[in-house]
C-alpha positions in Angstrom: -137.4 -160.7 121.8 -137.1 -157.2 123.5 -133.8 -157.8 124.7 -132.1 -158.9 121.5 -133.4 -155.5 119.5 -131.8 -153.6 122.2 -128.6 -154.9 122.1 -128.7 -154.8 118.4 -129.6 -151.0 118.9 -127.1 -150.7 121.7 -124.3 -151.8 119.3 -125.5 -150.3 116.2 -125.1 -146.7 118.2 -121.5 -148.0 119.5 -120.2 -148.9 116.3 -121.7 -144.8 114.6 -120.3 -143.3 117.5 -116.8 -145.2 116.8 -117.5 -144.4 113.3 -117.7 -140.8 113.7 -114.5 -140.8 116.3 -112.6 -142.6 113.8 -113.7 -139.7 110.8 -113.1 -137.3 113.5 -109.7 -138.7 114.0 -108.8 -138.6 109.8 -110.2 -135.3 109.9 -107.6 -134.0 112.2 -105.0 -135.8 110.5 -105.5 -134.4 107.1 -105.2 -131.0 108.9 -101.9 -132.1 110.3 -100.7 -133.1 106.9 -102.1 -129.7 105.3 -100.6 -127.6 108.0 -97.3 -129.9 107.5 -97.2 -129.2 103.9 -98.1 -125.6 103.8 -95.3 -125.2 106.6 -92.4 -126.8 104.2 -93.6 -124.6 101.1 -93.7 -121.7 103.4 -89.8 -122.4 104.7 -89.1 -123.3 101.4 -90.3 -120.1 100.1 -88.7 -118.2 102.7 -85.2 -120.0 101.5 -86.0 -119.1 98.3 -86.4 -115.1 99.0 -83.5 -114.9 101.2 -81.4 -116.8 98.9 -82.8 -114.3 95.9 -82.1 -111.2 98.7 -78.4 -112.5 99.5 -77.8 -112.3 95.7 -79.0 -109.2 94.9 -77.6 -107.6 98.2 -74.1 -109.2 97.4 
């Protein structure tokens, strides 16, 4: 009887430690993607300025 709750314990705590790897994980890959993003607008920006700058100083 004793055994059986155990291992249903055993793998309950398994499967939230997987469960919070996994969020951990998304987490860190949502950064990545806002990082990514932010990074393009920022060059793009920067494109933009020194395209605006090349007029105006031509």
């Amino acid at each position: 009887m004793w055994q059986t709750v155990s291992v249903i314990g055993a793998g309950q705590s398994i499967w939230k430690s997987l469960h919070t790897v996994h969020l951990g994980l998304n987490q860190r890959n949502v950064l990545c993607a806002r990082s990514l993003v932010c990074r393009t607008e920022a060059l793009r920006f920067i494109r933009m300025h020194n395209r605006e700058a090349g007029k105006l100083s031509a």
